[in-house]
Backbone as CSV, one residue per row, in Angstrom:
resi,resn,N_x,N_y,N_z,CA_x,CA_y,CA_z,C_x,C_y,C_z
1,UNK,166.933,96.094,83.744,167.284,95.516,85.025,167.612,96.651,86.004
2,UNK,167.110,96.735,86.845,167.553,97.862,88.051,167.322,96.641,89.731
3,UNK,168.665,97.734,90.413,168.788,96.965,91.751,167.924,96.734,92.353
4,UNK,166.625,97.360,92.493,165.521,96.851,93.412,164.541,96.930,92.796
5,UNK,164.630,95.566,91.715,163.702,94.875,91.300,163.934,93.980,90.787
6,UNK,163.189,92.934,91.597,163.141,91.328,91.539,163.663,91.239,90.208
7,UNK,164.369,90.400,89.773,165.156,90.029,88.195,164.197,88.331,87.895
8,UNK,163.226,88.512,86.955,162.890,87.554,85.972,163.780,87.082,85.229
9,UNK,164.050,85.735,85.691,165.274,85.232,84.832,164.324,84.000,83.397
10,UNK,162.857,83.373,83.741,162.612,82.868,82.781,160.979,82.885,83.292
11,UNK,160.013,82.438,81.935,158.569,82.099,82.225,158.525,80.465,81.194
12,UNK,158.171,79.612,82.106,158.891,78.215,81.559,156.606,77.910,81.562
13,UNK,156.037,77.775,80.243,154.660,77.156,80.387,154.675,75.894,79.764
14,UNK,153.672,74.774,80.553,153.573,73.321,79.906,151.984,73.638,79.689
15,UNK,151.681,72.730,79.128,149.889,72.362,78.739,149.129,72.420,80.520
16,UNK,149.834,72.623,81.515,149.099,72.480,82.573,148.981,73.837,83.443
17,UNK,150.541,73.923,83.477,151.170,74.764,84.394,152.046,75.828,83.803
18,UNK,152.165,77.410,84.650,153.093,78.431,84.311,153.960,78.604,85.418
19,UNK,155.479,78.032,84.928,156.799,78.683,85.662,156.993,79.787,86.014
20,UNK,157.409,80.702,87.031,158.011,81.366,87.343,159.392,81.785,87.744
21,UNK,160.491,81.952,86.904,161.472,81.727,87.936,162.682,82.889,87.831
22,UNK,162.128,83.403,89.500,163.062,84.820,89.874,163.730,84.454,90.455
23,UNK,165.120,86.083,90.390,166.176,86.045,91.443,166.041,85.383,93.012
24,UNK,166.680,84.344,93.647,166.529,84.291,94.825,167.053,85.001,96.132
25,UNK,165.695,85.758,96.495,166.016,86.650,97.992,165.900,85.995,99.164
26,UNK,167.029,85.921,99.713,167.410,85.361,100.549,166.592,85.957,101.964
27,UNK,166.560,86.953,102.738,165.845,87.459,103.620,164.711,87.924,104.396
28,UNK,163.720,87.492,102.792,162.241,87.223,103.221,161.787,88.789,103.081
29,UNK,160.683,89.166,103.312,159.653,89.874,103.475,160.146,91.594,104.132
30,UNK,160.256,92.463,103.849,160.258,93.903,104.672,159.364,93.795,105.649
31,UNK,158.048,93.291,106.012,157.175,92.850,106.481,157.751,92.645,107.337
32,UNK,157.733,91.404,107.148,158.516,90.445,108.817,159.614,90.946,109.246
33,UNK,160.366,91.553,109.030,161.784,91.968,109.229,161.189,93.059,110.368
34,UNK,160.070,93.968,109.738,159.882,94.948,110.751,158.905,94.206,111.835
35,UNK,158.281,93.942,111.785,157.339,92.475,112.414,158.508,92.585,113.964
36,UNK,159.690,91.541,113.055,160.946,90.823,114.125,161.625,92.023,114.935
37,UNK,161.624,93.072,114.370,162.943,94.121,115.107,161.900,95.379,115.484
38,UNK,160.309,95.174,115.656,159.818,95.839,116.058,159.582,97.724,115.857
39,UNK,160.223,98.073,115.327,160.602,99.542,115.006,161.759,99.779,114.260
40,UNK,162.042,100.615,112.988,163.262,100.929,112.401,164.077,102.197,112.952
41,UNK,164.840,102.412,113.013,165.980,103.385,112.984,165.307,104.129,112.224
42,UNK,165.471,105.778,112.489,165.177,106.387,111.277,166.485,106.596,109.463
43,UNK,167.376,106.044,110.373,168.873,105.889,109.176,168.441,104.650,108.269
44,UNK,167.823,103.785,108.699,167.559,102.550,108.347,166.909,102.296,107.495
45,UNK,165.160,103.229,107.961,164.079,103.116,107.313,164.241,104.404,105.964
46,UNK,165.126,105.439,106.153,165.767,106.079,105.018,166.210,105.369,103.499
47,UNK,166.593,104.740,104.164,167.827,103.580,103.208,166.577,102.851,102.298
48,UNK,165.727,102.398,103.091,164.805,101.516,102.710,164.249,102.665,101.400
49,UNK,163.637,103.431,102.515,162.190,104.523,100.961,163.398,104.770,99.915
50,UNK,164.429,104.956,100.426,165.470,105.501,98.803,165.632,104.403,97.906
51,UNK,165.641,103.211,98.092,165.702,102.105,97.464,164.281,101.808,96.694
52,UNK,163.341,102.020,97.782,162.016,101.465,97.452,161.635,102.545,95.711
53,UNK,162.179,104.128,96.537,161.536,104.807,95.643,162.300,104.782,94.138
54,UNK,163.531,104.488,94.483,164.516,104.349,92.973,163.759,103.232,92.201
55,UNK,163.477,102.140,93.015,162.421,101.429,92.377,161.543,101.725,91.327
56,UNK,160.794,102.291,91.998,159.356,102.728,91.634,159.485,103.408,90.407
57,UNK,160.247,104.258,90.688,161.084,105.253,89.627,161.375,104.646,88.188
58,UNK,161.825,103.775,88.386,162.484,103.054,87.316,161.528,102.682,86.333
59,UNK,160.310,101.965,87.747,159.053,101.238,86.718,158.290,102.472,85.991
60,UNK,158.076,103.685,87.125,157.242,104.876,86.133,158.158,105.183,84.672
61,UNK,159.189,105.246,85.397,159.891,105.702,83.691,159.641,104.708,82.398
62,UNK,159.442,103.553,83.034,159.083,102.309,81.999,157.903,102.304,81.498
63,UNK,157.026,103.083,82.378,155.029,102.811,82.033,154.753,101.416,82.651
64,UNK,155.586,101.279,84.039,154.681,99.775,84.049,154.306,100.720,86.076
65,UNK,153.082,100.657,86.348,152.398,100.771,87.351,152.504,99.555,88.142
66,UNK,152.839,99.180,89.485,153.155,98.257,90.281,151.312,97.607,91.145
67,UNK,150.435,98.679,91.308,149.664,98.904,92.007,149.476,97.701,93.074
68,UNK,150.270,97.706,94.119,150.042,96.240,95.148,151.436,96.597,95.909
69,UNK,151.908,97.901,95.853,153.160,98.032,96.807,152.914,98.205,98.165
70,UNK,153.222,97.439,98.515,153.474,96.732,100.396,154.738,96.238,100.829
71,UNK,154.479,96.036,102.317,155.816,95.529,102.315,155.927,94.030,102.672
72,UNK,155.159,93.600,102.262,154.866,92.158,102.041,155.390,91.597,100.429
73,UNK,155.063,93.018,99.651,155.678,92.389,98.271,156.756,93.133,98.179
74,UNK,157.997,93.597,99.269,159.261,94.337,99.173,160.027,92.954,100.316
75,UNK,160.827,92.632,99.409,161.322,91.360,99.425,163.387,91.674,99.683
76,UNK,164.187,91.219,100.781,165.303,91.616,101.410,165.951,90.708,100.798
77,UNK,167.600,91.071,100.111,168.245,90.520,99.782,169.150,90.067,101.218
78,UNK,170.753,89.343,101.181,171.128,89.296,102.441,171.958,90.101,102.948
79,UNK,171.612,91.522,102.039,172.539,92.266,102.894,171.570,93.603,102.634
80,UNK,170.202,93.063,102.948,169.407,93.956,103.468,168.922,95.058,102.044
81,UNK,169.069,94.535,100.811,168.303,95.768,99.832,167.214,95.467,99.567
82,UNK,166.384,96.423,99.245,165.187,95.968,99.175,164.910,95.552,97.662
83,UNK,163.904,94.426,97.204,163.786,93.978,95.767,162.210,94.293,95.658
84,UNK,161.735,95.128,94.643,160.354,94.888,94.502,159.868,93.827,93.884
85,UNK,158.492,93.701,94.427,158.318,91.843,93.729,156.680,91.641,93.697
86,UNK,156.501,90.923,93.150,154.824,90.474,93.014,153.967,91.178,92.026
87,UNK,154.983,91.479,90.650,153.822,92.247,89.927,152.519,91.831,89.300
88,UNK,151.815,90.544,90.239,150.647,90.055,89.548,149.596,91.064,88.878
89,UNK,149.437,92.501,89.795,148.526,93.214,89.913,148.966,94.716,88.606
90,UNK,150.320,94.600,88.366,151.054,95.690,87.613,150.525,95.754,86.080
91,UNK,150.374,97.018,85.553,149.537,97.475,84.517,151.008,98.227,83.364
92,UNK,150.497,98.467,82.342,151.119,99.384,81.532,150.361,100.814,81.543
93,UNK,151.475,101.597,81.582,150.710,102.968,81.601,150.421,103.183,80.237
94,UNK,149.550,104.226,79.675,149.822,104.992,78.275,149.270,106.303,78.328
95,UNK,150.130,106.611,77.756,150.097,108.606,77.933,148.524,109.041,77.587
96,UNK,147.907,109.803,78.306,146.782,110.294,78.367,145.261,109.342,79.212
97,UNK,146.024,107.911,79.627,144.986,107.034,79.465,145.205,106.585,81.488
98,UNK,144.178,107.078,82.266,144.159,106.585,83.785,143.769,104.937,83.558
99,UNK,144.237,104.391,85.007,144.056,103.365,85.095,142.064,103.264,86.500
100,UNK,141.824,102.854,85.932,140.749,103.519,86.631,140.172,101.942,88.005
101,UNK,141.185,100.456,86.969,140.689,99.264,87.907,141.031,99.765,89.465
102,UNK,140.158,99.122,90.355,140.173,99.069,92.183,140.764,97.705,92.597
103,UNK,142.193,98.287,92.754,142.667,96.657,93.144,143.901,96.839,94.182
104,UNK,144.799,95.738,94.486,145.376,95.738,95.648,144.800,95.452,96.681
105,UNK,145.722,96.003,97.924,145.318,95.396,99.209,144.828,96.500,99.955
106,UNK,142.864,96.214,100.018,142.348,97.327,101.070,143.025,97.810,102.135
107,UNK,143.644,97.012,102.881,144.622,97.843,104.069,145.098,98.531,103.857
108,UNK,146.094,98.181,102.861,147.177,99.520,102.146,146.547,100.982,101.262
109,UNK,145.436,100.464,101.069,144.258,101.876,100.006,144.701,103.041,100.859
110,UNK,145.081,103.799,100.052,145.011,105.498,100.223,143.344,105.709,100.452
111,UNK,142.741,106.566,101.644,141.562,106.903,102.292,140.762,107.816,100.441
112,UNK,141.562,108.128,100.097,141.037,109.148,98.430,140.554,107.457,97.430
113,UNK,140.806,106.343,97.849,140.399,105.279,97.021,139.120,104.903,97.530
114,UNK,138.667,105.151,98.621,137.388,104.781,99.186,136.219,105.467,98.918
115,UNK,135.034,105.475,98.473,134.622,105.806,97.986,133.331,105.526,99.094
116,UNK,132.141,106.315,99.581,131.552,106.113,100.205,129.803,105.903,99.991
């Protein structure tokens, strides 16, 4: 369990359908937040990458690859921390072995993913 990341509390499956059911974030989207207030502070948007990246951190140390980080899937608690979330797209790493699938969101692609 680490602070900025969404907490899976259960995966509930019937013969039809698969449950999901995470921590509830109250504040919606990093997205929209910057969307609504138009520009961050640079104190602000600090706060944010240190959170985001302790994140990230946590998952590399785990071997689990997020690949779909946006800020559409960086999700605000109500007092503004950031939760990572949406690991539909997230892989296991294993030592020696690249992940070589093309996935995520073209907008967000690093220009080195494009291939011409």
């Amino acid at each position: 369990m680490h602070p900025h990341i969404i907490r899976l509390y259960e995966v509930i499956e019937t013969s039809s359908d698969i449950y999901v059911v995470m921590e509830y974030v109250k504040s919606g989207e990093l997205f929209d937040y910057i969307v609504e207030k138009g520009r961050l502070q640079e104190d602000e948007a600090r706060n944010f990458f240190q959170q985001i990246i302790s994140g990230v951190e946590y998952c590399h140390r785990n071997m689990v690859v997020h690949r779909d980080l946006k800020p559409e899937n960086l999700l605000l608690d109500s007092k503004c921390n950031v939760k990572i979330a949406d690991f539909g797209l997230s892989n296991i790493m294993r030592d020696g072995h690249f992940l070589k699938t093309s996935c995520g969101s073209p907008n967000y692609a690093a220009p080195e993913v494009w291939r011409l």
